[in-house]
BADOVEX-631774 format. One record per residue (C-alpha): residue number from 1; residue in three letters; x, y, z. Coordinates in steps of 0.1 Angstrom, whole numbers. Layout:
// BADOVEX-631774
<site seq="NUM" type="ALA" X="X" Y="Y" Z="Z"/>
...
***
This chain:
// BADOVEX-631774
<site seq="1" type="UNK" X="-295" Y="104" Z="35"/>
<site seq="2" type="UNK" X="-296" Y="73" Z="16"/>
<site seq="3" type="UNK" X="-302" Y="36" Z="35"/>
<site seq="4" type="UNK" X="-287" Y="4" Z="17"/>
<site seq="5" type="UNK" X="-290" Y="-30" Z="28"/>
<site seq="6" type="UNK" X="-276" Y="-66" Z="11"/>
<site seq="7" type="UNK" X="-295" Y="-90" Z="27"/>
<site seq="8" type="UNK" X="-288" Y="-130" Z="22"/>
<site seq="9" type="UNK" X="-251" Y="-129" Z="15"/>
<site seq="10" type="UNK" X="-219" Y="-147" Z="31"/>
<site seq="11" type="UNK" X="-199" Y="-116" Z="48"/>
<site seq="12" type="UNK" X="-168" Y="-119" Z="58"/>
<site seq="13" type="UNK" X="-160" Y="-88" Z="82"/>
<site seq="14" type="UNK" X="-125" Y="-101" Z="85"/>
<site seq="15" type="UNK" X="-121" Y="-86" Z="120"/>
<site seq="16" type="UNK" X="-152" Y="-106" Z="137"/>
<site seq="17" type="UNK" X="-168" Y="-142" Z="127"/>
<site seq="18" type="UNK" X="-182" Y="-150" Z="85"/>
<site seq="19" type="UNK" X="-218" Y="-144" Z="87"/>
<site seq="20" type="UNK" X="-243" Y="-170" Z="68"/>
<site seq="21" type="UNK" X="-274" Y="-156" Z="57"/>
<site seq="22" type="UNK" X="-263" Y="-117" Z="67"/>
<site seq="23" type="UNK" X="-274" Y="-82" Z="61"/>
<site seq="24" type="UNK" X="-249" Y="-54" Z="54"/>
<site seq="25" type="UNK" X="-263" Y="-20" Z="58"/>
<site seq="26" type="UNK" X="-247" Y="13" Z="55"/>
<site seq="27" type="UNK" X="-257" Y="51" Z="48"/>
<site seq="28" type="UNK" X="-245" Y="70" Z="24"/>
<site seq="29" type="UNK" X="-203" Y="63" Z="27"/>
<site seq="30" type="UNK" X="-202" Y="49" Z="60"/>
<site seq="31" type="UNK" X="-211" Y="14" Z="73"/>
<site seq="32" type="UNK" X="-237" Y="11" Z="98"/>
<site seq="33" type="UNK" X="-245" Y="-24" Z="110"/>
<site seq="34" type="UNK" X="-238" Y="-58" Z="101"/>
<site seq="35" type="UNK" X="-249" Y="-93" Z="112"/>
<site seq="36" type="UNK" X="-282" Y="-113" Z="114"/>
<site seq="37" type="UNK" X="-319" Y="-108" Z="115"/>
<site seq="38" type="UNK" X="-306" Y="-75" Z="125"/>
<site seq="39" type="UNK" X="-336" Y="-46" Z="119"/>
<site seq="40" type="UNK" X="-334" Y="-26" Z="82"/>
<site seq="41" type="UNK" X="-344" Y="6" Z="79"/>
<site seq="42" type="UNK" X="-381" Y="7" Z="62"/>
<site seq="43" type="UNK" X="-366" Y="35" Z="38"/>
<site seq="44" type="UNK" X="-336" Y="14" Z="30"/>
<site seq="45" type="UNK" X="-333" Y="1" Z="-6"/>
<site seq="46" type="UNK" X="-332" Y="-35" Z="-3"/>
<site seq="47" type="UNK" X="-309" Y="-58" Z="-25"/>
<site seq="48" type="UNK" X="-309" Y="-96" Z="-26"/>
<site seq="49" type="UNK" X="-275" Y="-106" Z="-21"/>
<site seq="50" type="UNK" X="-287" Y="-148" Z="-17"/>
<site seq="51" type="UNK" X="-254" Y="-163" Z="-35"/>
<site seq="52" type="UNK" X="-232" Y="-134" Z="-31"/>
<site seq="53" type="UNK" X="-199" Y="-134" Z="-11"/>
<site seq="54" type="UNK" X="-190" Y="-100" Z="6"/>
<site seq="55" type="UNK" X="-157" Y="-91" Z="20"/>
<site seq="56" type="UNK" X="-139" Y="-59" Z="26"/>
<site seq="57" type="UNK" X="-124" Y="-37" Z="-1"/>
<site seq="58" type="UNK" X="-91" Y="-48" Z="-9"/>
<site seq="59" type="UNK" X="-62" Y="-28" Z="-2"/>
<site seq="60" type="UNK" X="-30" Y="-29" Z="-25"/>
<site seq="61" type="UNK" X="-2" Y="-16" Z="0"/>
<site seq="62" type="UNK" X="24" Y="-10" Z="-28"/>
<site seq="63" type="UNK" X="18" Y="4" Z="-63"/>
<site seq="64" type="UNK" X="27" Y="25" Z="-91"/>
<site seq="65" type="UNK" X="-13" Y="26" Z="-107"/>
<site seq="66" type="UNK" X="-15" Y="56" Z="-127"/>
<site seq="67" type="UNK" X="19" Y="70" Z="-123"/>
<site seq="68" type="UNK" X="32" Y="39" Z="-146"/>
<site seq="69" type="UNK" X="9" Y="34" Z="-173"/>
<site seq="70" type="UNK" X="13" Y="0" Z="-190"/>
<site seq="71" type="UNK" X="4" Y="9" Z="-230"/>
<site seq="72" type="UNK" X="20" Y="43" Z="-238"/>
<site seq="73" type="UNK" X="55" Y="53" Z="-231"/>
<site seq="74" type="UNK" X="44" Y="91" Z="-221"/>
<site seq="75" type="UNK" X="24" Y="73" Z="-193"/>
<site seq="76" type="UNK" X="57" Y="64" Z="-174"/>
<site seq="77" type="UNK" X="61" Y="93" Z="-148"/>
<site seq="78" type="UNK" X="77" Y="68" Z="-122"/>
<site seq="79" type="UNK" X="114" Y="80" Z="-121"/>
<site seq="80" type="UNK" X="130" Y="115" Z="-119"/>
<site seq="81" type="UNK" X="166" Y="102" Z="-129"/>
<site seq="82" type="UNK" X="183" Y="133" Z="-118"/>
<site seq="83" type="UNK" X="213" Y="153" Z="-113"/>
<site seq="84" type="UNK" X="208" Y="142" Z="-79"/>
<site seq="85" type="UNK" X="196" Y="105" Z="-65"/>
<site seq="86" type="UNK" X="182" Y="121" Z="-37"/>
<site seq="87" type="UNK" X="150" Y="136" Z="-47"/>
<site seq="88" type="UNK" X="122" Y="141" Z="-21"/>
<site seq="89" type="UNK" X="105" Y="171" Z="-29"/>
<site seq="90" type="UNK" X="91" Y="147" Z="-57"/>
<site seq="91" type="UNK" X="51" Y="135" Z="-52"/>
<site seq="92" type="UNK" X="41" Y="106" Z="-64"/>
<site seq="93" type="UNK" X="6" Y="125" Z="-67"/>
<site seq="94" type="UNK" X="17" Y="151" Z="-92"/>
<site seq="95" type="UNK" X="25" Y="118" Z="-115"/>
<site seq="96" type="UNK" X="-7" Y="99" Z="-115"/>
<site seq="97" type="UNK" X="-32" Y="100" Z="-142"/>
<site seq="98" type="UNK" X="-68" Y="93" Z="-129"/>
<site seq="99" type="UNK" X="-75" Y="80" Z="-162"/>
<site seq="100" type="UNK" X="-55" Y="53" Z="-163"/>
<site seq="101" type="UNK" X="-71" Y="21" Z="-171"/>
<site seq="102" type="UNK" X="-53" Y="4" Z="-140"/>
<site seq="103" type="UNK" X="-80" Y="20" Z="-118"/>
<site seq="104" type="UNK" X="-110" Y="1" Z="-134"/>
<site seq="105" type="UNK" X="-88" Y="-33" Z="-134"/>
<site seq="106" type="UNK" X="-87" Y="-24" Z="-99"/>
<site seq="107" type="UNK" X="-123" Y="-23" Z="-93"/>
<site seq="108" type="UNK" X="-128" Y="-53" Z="-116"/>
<site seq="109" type="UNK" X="-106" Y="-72" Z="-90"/>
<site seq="110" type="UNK" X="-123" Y="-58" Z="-57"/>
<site seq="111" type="UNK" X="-95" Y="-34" Z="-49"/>
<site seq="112" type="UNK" X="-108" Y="1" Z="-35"/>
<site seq="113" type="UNK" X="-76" Y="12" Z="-22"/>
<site seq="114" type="UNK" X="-40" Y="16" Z="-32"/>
<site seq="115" type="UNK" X="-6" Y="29" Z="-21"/>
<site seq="116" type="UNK" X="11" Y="47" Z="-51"/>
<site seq="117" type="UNK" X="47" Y="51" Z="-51"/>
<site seq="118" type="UNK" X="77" Y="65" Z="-74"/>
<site seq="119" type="UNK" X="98" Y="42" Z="-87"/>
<site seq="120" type="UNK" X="130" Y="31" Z="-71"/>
<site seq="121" type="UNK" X="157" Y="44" Z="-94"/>
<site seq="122" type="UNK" X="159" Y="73" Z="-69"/>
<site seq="123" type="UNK" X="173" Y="63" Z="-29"/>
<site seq="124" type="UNK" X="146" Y="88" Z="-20"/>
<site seq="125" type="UNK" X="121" Y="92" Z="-45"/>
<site seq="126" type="UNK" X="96" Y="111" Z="-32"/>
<site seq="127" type="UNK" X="70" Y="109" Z="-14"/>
<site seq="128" type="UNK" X="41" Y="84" Z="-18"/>
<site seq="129" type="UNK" X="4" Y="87" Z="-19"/>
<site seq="130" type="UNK" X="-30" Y="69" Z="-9"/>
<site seq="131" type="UNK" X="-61" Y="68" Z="-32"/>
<site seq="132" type="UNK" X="-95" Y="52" Z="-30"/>
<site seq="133" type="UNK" X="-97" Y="39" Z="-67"/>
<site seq="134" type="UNK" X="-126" Y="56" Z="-79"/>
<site seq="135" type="UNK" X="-141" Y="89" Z="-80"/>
<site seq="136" type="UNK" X="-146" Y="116" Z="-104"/>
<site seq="137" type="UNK" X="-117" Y="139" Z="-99"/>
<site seq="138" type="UNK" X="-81" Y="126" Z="-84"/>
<site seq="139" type="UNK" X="-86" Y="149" Z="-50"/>
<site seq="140" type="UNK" X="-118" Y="132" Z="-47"/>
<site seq="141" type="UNK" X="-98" Y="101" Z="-49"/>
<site seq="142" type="UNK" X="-67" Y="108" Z="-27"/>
<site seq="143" type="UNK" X="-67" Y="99" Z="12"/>
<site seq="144" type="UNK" X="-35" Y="114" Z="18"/>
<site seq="145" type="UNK" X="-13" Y="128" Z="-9"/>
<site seq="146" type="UNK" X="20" Y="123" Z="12"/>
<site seq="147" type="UNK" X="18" Y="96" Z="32"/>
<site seq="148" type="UNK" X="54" Y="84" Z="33"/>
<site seq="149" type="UNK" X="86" Y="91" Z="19"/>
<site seq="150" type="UNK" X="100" Y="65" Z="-7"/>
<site seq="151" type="UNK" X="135" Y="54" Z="-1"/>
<site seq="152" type="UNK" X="154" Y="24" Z="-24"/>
<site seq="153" type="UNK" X="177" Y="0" Z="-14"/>
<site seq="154" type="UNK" X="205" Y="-27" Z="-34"/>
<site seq="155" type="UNK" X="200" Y="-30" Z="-71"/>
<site seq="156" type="UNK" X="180" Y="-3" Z="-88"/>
<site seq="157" type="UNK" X="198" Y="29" Z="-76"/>
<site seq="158" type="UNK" X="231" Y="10" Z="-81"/>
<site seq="159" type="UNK" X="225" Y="4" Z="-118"/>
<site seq="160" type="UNK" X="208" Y="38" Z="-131"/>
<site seq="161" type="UNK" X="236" Y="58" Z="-111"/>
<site seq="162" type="UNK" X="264" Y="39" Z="-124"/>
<site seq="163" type="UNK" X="254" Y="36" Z="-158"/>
<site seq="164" type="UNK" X="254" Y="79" Z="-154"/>
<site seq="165" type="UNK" X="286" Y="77" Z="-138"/>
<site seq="166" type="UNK" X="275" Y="95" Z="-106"/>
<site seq="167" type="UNK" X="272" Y="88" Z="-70"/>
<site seq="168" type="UNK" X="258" Y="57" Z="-58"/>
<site seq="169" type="UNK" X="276" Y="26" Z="-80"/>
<site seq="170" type="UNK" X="276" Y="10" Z="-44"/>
<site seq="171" type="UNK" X="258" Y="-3" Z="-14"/>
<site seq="172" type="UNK" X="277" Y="22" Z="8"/>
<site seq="173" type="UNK" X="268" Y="49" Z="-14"/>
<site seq="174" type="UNK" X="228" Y="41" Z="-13"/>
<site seq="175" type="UNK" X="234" Y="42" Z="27"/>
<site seq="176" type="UNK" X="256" Y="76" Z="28"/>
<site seq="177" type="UNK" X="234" Y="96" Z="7"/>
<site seq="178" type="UNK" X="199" Y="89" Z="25"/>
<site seq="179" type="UNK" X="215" Y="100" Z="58"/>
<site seq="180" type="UNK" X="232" Y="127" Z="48"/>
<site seq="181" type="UNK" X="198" Y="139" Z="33"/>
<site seq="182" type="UNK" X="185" Y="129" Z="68"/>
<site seq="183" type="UNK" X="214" Y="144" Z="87"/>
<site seq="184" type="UNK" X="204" Y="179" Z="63"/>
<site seq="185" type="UNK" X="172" Y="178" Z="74"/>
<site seq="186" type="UNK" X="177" Y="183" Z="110"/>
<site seq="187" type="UNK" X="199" Y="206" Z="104"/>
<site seq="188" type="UNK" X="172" Y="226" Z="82"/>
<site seq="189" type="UNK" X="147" Y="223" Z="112"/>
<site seq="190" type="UNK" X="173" Y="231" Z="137"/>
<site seq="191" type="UNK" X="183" Y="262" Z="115"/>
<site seq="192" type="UNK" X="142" Y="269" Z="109"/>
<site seq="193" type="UNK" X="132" Y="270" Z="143"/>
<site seq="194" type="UNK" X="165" Y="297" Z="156"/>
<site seq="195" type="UNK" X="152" Y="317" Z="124"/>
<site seq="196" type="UNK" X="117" Y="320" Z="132"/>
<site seq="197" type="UNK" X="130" Y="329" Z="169"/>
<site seq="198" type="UNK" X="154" Y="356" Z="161"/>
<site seq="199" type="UNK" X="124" Y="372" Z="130"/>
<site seq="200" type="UNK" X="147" Y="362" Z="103"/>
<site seq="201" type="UNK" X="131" Y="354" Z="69"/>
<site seq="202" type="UNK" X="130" Y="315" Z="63"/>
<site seq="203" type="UNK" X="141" Y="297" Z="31"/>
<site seq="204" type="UNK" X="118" Y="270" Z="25"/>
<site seq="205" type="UNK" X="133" Y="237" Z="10"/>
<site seq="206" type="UNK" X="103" Y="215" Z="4"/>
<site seq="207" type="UNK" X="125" Y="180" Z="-1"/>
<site seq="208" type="UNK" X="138" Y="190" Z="31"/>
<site seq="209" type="UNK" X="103" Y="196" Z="44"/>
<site seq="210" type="UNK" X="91" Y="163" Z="41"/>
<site seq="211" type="UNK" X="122" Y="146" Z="56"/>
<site seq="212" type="UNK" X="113" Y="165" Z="85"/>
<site seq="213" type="UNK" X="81" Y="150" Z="87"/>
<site seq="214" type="UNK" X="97" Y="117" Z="85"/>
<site seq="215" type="UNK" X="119" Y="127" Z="112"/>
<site seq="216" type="UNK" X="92" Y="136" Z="136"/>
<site seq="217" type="UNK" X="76" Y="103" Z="126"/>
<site seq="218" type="UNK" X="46" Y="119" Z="112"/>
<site seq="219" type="UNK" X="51" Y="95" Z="83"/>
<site seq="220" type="UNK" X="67" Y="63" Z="73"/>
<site seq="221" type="UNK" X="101" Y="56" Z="54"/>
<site seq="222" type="UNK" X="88" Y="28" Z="30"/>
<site seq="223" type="UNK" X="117" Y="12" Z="22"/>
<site seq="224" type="UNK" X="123" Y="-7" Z="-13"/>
<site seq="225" type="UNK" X="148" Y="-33" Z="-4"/>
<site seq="226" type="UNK" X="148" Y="-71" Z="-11"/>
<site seq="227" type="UNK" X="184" Y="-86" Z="-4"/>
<site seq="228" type="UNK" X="186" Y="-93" Z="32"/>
<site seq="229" type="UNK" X="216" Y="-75" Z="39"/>
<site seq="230" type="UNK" X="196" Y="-45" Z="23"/>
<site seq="231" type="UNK" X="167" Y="-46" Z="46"/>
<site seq="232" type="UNK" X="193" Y="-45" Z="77"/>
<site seq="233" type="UNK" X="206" Y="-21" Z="64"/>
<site seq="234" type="UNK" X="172" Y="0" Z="64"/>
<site seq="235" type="UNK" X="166" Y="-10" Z="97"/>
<site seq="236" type="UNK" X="201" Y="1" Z="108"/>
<site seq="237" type="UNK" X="192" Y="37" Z="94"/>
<site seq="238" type="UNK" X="158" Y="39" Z="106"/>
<site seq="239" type="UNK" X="169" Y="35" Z="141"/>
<site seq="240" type="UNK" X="195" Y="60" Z="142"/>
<site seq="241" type="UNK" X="176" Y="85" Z="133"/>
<site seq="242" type="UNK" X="143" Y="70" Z="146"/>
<site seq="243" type="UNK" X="120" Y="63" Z="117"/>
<site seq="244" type="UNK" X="89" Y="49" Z="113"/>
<site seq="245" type="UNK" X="99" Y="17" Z="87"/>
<site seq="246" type="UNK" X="80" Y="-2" Z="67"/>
<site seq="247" type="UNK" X="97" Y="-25" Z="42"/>
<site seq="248" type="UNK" X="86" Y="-29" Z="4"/>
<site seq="249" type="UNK" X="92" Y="-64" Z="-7"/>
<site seq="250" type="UNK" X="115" Y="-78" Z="15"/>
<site seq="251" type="UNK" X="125" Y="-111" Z="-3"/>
<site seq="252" type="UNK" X="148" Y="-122" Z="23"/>
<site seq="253" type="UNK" X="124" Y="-113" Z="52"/>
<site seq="254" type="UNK" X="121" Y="-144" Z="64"/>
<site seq="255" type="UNK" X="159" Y="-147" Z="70"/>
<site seq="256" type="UNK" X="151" Y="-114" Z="97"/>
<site seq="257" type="UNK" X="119" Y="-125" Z="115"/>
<site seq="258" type="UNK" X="136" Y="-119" Z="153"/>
<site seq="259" type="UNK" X="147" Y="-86" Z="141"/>
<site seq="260" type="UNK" X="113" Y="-80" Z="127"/>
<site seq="261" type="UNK" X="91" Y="-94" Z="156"/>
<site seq="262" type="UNK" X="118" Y="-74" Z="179"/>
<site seq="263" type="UNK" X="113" Y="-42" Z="161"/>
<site seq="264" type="UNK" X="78" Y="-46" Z="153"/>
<site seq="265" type="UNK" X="86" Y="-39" Z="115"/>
<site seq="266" type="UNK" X="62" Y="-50" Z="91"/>
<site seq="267" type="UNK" X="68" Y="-56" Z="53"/>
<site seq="268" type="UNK" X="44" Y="-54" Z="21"/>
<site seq="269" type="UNK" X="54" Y="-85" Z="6"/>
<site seq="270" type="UNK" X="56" Y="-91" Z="-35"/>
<site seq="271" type="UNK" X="53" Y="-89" Z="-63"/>
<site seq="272" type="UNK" X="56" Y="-126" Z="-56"/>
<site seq="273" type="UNK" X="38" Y="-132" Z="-95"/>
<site seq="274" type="UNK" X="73" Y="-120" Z="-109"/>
<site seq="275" type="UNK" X="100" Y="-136" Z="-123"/>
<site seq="276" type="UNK" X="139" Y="-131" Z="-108"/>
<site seq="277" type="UNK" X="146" Y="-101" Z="-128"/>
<site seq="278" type="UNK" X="173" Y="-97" Z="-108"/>
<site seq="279" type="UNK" X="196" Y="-111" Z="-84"/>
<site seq="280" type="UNK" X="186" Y="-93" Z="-54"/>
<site seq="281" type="UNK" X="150" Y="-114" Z="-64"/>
<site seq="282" type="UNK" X="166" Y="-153" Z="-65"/>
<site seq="283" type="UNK" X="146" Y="-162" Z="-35"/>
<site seq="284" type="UNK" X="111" Y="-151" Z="-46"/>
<site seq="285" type="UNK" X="84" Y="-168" Z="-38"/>
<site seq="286" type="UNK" X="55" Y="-173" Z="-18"/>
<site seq="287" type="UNK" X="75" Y="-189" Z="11"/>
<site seq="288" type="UNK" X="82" Y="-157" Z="25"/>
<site seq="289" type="UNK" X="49" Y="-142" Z="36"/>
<site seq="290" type="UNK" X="39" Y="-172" Z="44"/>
<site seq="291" type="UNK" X="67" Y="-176" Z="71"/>
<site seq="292" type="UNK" X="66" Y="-143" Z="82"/>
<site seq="293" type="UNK" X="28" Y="-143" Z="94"/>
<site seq="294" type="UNK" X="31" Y="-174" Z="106"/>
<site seq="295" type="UNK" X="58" Y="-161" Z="129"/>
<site seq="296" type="UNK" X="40" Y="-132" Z="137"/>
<site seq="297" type="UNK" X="50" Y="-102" Z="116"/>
<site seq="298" type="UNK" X="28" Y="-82" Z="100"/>
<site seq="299" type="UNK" X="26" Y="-89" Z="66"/>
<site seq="300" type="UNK" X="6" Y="-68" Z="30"/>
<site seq="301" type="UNK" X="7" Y="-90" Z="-2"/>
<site seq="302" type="UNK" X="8" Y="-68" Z="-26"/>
<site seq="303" type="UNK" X="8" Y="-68" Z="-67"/>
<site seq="304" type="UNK" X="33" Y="-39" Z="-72"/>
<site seq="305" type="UNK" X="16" Y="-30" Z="-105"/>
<site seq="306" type="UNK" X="27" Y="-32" Z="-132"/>
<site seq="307" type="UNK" X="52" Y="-56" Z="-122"/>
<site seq="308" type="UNK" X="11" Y="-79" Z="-112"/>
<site seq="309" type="UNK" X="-16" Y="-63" Z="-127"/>
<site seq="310" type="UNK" X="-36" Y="-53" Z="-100"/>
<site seq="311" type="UNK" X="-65" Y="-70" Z="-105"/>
<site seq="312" type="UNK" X="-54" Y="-104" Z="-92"/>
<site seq="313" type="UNK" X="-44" Y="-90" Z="-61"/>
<site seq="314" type="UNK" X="-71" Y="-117" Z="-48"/>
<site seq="315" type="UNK" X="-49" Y="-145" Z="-68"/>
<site seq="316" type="UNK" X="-15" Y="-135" Z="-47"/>
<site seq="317" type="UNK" X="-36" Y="-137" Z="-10"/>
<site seq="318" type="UNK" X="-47" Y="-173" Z="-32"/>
<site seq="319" type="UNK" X="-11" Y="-185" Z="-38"/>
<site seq="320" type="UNK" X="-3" Y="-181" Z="-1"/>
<site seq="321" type="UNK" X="-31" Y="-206" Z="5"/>
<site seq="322" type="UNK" X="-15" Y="-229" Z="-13"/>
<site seq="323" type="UNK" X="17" Y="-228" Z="1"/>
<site seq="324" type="UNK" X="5" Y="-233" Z="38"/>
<site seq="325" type="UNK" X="-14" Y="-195" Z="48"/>
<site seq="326" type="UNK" X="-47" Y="-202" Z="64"/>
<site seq="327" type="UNK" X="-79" Y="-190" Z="40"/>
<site seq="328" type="UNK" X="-87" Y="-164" Z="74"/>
<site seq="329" type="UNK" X="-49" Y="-149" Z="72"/>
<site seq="330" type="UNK" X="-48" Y="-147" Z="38"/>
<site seq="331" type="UNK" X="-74" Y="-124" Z="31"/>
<site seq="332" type="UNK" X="-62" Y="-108" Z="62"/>
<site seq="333" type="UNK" X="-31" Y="-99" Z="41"/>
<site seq="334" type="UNK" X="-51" Y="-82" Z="14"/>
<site seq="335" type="UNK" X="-74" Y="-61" Z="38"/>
<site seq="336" type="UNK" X="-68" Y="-56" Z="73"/>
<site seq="337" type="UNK" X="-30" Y="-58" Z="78"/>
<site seq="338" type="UNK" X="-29" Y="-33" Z="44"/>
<site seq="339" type="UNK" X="-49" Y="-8" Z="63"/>
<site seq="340" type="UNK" X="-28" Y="-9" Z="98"/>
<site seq="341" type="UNK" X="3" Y="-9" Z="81"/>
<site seq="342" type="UNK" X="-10" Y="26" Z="63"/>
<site seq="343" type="UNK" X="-27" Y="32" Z="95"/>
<site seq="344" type="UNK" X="-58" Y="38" Z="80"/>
<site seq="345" type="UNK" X="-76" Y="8" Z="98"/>
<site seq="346" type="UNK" X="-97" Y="35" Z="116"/>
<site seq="347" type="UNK" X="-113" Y="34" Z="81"/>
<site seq="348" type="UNK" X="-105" Y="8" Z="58"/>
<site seq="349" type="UNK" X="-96" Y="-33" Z="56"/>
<site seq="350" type="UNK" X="-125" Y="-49" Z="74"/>
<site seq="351" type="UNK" X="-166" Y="-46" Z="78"/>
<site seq="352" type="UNK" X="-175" Y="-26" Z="107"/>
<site seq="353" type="UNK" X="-203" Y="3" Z="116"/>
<site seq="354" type="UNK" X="-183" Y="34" Z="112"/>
<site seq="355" type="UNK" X="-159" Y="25" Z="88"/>
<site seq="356" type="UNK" X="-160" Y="35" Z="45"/>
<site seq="357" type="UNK" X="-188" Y="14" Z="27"/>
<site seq="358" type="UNK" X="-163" Y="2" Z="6"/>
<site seq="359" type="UNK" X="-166" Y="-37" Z="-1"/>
<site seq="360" type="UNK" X="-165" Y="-67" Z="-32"/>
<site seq="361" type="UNK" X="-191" Y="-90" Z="-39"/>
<site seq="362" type="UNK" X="-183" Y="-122" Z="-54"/>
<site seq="363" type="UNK" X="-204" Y="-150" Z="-69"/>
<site seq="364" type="UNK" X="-183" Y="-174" Z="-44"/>
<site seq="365" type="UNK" X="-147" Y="-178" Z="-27"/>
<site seq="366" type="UNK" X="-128" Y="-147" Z="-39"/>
<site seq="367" type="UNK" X="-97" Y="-170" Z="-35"/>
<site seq="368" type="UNK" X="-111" Y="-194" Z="-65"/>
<site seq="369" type="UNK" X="-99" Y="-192" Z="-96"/>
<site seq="370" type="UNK" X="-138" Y="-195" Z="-113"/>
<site seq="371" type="UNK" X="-148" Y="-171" Z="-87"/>
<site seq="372" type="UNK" X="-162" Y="-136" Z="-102"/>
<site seq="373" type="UNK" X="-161" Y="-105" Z="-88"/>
<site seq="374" type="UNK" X="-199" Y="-94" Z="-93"/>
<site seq="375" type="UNK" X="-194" Y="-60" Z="-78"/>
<site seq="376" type="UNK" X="-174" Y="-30" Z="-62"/>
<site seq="377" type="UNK" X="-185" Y="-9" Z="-41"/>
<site seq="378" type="UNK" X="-164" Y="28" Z="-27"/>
<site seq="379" type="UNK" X="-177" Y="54" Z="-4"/>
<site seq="380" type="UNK" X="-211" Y="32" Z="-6"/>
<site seq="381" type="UNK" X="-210" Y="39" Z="-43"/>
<site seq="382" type="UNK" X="-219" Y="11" Z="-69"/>
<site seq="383" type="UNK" X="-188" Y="16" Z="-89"/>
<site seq="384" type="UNK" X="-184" Y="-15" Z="-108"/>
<site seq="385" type="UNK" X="-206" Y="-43" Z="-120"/>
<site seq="386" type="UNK" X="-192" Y="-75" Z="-141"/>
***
């Protein structure tokens, strides 16, 4: 087993008080101590971190790196545009190229983790995935290949399926179709379990499969919707048929914080970097997550890349400064809150003993636009260097 300490550096654990002057030490993948004057191992390999600031791996709650690549056309695996809009036996994790360059911009910026998603063309999708972003072989990578199902709301689905001339052109459409896939599913398990009772052979339907899981809450319904009236509409449908929600942009979110803080629904908010490409996105802006945490809700900034590349993930958490966010809830939104929205903060999104060694060093305030990421670190690994 290997011991590593950084000694001398400004660590911010995220979940306890900065540290001047601190050691970070960890073993092989897995943090072991943090803090000051605190004992190093006499077979640890030392490294002089005076200068250095260290916080958490960032987490990006809501991408499509690797699955849409941003130079060559045959890179674009996001959408299955279909006979069907509902597609969930689709995984995001079949689509993503390991290779793609997105993964080493993500480094470059400090990010070790990311949410991958299919597009939102579909009203389900598929279901999403969760990757460290590096390693030598995708598994190696991959938390949890399918870690929520991907449903879309307003816009997107309205467009493609018009322009084909097939169900949904409307609102009501989008809504129909995703429970009558839900309402299928329980019937499927209803109709699994009697056939297993009686001996009878079972015909597996693997879309159907993973709507059961979202049914028994196992995972999340991540929820693409921006337009207010959208992302009541998601919440309407989660709660009939008792979902697990999280919602993926949610422009208008601030016009729904009772609903939220009543609900305990928290939304990745972004890409706030873009432009109104559409209507549903008029209000964009970093107003919104700055309203919603200050109210309470949890809330992810994320880069949704392409639509940000994913290295300035650090420059969104910096915008919300700007606009009123305090420096400590900021970088909460790019680390901690990431990781308990995935549920993953067992593992990820702040510096703790226990935890993956996975952190960014920077040459000063990761939120300033001279700062430099010096290094990433995943699974204790030196992974990037700049």
């Amino acid at each position: 087993m290997a011991n590593f300490a950084i000694t001398n550096a400004t660590i911010y654990p995220v979940t306890s008080e900065p540290l001047e002057k601190g050691t970070l030490l960890w073993q092989d993948d897995k943090i072991t101590a943090l803090g000051i004057g605190i004992e190093i191992p006499e077979d640890a390999q030392r490294i002089d971190g005076t200068g250095w600031v260290i916080t958490p791996g960032f987490v990006d709650a809501h991408t499509h790196v690797g699955i849409q690549e941003e130079i060559y056309q045959e890179g674009d695996d996001l959408n299955e545009i279909a006979e069907s809009a509902v597609t969930p036996e689709m995984r995001a994790i079949d689509g993503i190229n390991p290779y793609d360059l997105a993964f080493m911009d993500a480094l470059s910026g400090g990010v070790t983790t990311v949410m991958i998603a299919p597009g939102s063309a579909n009203v389900i999708g598929g279901s999403i995935s969760i990757l460290k972003t590096a390693g030598t072989e995708l598994d190696q990578m991959v938390i949890d290949p399918e870690a929520g199902v991907k449903a879309a709301f307003g816009e997107n689905p309205k467009r493609v399926y018009s322009e084909l001339k097939k169900l949904p052109s409307t609102r009501m459409g989008i809504a129909a179709l995703l429970r009558q896939a839900l309402t299928e599913a329980q019937d499927y398990e209803m109709k699994k379990r009697k056939d297993e009772t009686d001996g009878e052979v079972v015909e597996r339907d693997l879309g159907l499969e993973l709507l059961v899981r979202l049914l028994n809450r196992e995972i999340p319904l991540r929820a693409h919707a921006h337009r207010a009236d959208d992302l009541h509409t998601a919440i309407r449908i989660a709660k009939e048929f008792n979902l697990d929600l999280v919602l993926e942009h949610g422009t208008e979110a601030g016009k729904m914080i009772p609903i939220l803080l009543r609900e305990n629904i928290p939304v990745v908010v972004g890409p706030s970097f873009a432009n109104r490409a559409k209507v549903e996105m008029k209000d964009i802006g970093w107003k919104t997550a700055v309203d919603l945490a200050e109210a309470g809700v949890t809330v992810a900034l994320i880069t949704d890349h392409g639509c940000t590349p994913i290295q300035y993930l650090s420059l969104c958490a910096a915008m919300t400064v700007r606009y009123g966010m305090t420096w400590h809830k900021a970088l909460e939104t790019i680390t901690i809150n990431p990781a308990r929205i995935m549920k993953l903060d067992h593992r990820l999104g702040s510096l703790e003993p226990g935890k993956d060694a996975d952190f960014a060093v920077f040459d000063g305030d990761p939120f300033h636009y001279r700062t430099r990421t010096r290094r990433t670190y995943v699974n204790g690994q030196l992974v990037w260097e700049g």
